[in-house]
N, C-alpha and C positions, 0 to 999 in steps of 0.2 A: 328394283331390289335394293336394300339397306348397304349400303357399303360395310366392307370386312372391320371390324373395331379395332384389328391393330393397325389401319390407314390412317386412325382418327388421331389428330393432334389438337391441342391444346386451342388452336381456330376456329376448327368446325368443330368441337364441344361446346365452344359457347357459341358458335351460330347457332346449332340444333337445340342449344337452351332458349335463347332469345325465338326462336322460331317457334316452342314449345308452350311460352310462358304464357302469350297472349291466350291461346288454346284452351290454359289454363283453368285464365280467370276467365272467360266466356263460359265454360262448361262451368263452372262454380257459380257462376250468376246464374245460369238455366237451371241450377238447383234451389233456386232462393233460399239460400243458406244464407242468415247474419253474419260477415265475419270481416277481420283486418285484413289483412295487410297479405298477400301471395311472395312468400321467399323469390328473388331474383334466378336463383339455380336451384334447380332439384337436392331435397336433402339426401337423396340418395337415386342412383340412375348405375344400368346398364348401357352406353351410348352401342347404336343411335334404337335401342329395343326398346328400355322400360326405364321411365324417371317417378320418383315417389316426390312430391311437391310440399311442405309446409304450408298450412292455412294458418293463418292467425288467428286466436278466438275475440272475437266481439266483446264477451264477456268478460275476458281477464286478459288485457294485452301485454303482449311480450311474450305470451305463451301458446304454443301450436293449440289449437281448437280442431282442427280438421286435416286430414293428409288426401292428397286427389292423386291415382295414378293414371299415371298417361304414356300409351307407346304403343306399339304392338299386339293390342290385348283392349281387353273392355277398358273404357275412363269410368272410373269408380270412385268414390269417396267414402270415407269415413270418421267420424270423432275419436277425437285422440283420446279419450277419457283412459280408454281403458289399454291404448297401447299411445303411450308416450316417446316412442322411438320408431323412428322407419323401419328397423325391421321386425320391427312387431306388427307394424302395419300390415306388410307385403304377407307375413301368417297371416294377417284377418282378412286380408281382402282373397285370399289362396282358401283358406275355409269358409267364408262365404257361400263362395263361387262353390266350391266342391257341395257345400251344402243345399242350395237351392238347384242343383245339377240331380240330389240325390230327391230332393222335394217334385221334382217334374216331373206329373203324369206322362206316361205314353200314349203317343200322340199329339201332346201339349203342343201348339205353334209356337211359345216362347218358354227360354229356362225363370221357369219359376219365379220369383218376385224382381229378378234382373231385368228382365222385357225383351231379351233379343233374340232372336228369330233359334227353334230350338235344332236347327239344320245343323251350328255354330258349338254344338255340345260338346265334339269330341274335339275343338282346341281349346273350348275353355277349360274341360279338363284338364288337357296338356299344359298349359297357360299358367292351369291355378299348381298343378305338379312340379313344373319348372318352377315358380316362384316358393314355394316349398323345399325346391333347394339351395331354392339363396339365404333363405331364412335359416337353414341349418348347415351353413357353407361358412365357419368361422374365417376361413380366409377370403370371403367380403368382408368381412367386419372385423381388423388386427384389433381395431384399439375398442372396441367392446364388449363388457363383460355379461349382454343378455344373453339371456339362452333361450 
């Protein structure tokens, strides 16, 4: 079991980064995705739950191309095209999920275009729910003005 996160100090946050990052870029390489450079720390993390990661894009560097989550929950990715900020990301990967959850026949062995065993439905809901409310939880986010 996860240790309680007000144990966690400024140590084990970046062990659990460095522990996470490798992780990372091996699941980004199984996706044979083109891309730079994997940010050293999560650009946005729950410790030790859920870290949203920076991919660099390939095509125009210095700029995110892809964001991969990792923690607690399915490891996912996405192009940054169309959400530019971690917590636009964590809404798309939370409506995703919620949508190929609502796309899976009964009976189906796996959710929908995600592939994972569809036993696993009712925490990815809760999963894609919870992250739903971080997304709309202004106080994660002081200094930003997305909505």
């Amino acid at each position: 079991m996860a240790e309680d996160e007000d144990d966690w100090d400024e140590a084990k946050e970046e062990a659990w980064f460095l522990s996470l990052r490798p992780r990372v870029v091996e699941y980004i390489g199984r996706q044979n995705i083109v891309h730079g450079r994997v940010g050293d720390i999560p650009a946005w993390h729950v410790a030790p739950y859920v870290s949203v990661w920076a991919i660099e894009s390939a095509k125009s560097p210095e700029n995110v191309g892809w964001w991969v989550i990792y923690g607690d929950l399915p490891t996912d990715y996405c192009a940054a095209r169309e959400c530019r900020h971690p917590r636009l990301a964590i809404r798309r990967f939370a409506e995703t999920w919620k949508q190929a959850l609502a796309e899976t026949q009964a009976g189906a062995p796996t959710i929908g275009s995600i592939g994972i065993p569809a036993d696993f439905a009712p925490l990815l809901a809760a999963r894609a729910d919870l992250l739903l409310s971080c997304a709309d939880d202004d106080g994660l986010w002081p200094d930003e003005i997305y909505g």
